[in-house]
C-alpha positions in Angstrom: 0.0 0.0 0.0 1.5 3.0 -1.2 1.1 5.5 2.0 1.4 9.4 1.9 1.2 11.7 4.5 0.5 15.1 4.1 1.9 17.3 6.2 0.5 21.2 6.2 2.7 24.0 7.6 2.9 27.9 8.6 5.5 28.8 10.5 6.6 25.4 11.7 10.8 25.9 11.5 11.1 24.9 15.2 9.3 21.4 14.7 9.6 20.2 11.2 12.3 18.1 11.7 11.6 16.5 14.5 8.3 15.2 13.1 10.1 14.6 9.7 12.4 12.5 11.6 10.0 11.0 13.4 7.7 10.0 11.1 10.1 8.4 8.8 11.0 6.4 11.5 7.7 5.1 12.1 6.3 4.8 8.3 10.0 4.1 6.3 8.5 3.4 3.3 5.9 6.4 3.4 6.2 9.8 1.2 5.8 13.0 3.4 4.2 15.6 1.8 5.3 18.7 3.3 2.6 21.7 2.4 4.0 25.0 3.2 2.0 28.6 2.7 5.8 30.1 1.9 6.5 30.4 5.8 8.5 33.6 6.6 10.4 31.5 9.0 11.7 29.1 6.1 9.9 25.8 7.2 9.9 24.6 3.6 13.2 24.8 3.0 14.4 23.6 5.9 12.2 20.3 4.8 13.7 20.2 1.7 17.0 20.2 2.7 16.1 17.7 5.0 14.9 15.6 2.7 17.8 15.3 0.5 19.1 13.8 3.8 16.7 11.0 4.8 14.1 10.9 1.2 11.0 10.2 1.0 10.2 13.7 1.9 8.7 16.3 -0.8 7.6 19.9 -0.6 4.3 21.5 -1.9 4.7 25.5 -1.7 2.4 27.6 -2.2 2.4 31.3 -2.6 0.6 32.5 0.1 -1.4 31.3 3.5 -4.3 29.9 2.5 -5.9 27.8 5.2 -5.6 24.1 6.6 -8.8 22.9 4.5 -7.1 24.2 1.4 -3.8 23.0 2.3 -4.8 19.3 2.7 -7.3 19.6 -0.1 -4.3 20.3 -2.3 -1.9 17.4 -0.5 -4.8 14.8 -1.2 -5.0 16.1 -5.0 -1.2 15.8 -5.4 -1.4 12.2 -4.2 -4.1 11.3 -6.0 -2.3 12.7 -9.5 0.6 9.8 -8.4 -2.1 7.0 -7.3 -1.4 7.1 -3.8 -3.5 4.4 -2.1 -3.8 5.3 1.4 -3.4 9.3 2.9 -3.3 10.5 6.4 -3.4 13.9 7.9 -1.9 14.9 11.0 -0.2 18.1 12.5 3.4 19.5 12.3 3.7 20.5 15.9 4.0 16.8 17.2 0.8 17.0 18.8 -0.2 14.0 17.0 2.6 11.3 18.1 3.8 9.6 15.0 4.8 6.5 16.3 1.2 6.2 16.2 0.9 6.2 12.3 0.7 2.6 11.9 -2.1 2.3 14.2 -4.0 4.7 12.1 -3.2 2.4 8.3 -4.5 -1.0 10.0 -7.7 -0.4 9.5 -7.7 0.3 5.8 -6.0 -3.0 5.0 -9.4 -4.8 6.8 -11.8 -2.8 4.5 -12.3 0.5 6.4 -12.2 4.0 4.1 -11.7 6.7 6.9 -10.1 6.1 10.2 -10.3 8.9 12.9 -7.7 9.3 15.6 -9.7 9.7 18.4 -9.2 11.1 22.1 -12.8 10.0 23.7 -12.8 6.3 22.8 -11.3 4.0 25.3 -7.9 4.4 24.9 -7.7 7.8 24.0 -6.7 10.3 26.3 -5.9 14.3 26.4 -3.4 14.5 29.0 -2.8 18.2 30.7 -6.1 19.6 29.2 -8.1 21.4 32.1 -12.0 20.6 32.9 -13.4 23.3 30.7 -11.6 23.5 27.9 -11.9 19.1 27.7 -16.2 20.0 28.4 -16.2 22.8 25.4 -14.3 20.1 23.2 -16.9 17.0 24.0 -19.7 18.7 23.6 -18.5 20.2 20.6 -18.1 16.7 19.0 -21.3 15.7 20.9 -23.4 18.4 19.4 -21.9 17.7 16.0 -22.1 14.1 15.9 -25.9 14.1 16.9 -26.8 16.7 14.6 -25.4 15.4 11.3 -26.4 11.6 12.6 -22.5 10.4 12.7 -21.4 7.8 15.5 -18.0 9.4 15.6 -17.2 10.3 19.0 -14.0 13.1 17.7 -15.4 14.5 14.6 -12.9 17.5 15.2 -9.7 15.2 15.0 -7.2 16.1 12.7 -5.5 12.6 13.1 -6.9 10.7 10.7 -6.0 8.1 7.5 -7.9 7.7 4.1 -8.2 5.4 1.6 -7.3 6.7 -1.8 -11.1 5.8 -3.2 -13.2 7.8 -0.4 -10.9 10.4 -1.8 -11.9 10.2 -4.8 -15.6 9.7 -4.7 -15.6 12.5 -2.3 -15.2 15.2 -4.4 -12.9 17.6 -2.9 -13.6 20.5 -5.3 -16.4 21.1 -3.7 -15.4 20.9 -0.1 -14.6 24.5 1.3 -14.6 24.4 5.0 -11.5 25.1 7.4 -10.2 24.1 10.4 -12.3 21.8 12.7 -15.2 22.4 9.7 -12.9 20.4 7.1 -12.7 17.7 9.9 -16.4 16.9 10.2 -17.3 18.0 6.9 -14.6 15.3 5.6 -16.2 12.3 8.0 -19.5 13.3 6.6 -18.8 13.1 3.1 -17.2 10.3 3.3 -20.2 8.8 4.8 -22.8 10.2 2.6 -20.2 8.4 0.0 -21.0 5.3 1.5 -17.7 5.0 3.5 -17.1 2.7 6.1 -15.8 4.9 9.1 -14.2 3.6 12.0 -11.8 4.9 15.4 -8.8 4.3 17.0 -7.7 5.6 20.2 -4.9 8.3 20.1 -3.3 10.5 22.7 -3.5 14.1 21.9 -1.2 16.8 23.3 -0.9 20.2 23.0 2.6 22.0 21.3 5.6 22.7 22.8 7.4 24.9 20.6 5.6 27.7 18.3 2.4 29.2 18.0 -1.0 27.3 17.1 -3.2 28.6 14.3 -6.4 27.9 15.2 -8.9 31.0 16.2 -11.7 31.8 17.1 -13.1 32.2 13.7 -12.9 28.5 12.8 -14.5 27.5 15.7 -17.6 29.8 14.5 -17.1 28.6 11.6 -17.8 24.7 12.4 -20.1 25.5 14.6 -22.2 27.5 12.2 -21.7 24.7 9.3 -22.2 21.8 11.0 -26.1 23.5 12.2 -26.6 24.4 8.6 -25.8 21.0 7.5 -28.2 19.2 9.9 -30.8 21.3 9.1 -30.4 20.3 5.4 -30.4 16.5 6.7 -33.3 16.9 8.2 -35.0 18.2 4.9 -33.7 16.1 2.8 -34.4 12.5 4.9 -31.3 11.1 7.4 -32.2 7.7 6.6 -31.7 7.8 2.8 -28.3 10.1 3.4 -26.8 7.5 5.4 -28.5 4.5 4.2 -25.6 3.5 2.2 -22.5 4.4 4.8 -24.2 2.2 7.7 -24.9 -0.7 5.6 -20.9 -0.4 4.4 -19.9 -0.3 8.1 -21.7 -3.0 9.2 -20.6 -5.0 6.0 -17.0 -4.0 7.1 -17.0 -5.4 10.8 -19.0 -8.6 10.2 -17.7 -11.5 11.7 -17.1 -13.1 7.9 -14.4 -10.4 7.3 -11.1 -9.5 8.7 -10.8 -7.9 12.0 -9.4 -4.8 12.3 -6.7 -4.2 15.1 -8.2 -4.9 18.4 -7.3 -1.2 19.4 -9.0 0.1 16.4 -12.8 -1.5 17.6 -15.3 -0.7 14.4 -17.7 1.8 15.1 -20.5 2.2 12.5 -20.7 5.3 10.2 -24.1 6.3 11.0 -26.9 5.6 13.9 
């Protein structure tokens, strides 16, 4: 299975390597796609040079900042153009561990299409995360998952693998949001695509070095897309939406085929 992991990055000089490093040595035979918004701070060439180092490493730039949604939109389209089979997203700040990484593939090679790395199944944990800001997260994802009909505990991951045909049936022209609105609205094409969706536990932790980039604004933003999008489920019929994603899922963790990973426990696509 031919693995690539795309990699976005603003202003990530201070972690790059380390996660380049890293995740070579945890996926050798993977392609990093390194997809930098030409970072003032050099972050692209610094992966570059790196790469001539230890391979397998390659550099998208673009010209300007253009948003996480946009950035793995374009990582996913360069893969596809080369017929990558399998595609996982994750962050550059090594808040996602990557000896993790194969945890995340298993899955796919038992049938699933989308595997979310999740903090709130068992297993998963948020270490150093106070009450309140653990509460706002949960019942973000609580919210979310209800109103769009989704038994995925961590819709808002960004830890996640595909399998080059979701990808594809997808249609990422025509997905726009950002942030943790590219998250769910990702799970939920893919389900509306008939995908069969499942979770492993990961442990998420917050960076050490640099700034993050989330705001407030994307935040909003989910929040406002995921309300608008339930309200069109409930117009157009839940049950003939998801119709095809929970009978996928269910095909997918039948006792007749493979098991996945006993970490990575099936959980259906839809209610």
């Amino acid at each position: 299975m031919r693995v690539l992991v795309v990699l976005p990055t603003y202003q990530e000089a201070s972690n790059i390597e380390n996660v380049l490093r890293k995740v070579r040595k945890s996926l050798p035979d993977a392609t990093v796609l390194v997809v930098d918004d030409s970072s003032p701070d050099h972050t692209g060439e610094i992966a570059e040079k790196l790469g001539q180092e230890i391979r397998g490493v390659e550099v998208l730039s673009r010209p300007a900042r253009a948003g996480l949604g946009s950035a793995y939109r374009a990582g996913f389209a360069w893969g596809l153009e080369r017929s990558y089979e399998a595609f996982i997203e994750m962050d550059a700040d090594l808040s996602h561990d990557p000896e993790a990484l194969p945890d995340l593939l298993t899955p796919l090679e038992n049938g699933f299409e989308v595997v979310v790395g999740s903090r709130y199944v068992p297993g998963g944990s948020i270490p150093y995360w106070s009450w309140h800001r653990r509460l706002l997260s949960r019942a973000g994802n609580v919210y979310a998952s209800a109103l769009l009909h989704l038994s995925v505990t961590d819709l808002t991951s960004g830890f996640r693998a595909y399998a080059g045909s979701v990808l594809r049936n997808i249609d990422l022209d025509h997905v726009r949001a950002d942030g943790y609105g590219f998250q769910i609205e990702m799970v939920y094409r893919a389900v509306r695509a008939g995908a069969a969706v499942t979770e492993v536990p990961i442990r998420f932790v917050d960076r050490v070095k640099g700034e993050s980039k989330m705001s407030m604004h994307t935040i909003v933003e989910a929040l406002g897309l995921v309300t608008w999008w339930g309200l069109k489920r409930l117009w157009s019929g839940p049950a003939r939406v998801l119709e095809r994603g929970q009978e996928r899922s269910q095909q997918v963790a039948s006792p007749n085929t493979s098991a996945p990973n006993p970490k990575s426990r099936p959980e259906r696509s839809g209610r």
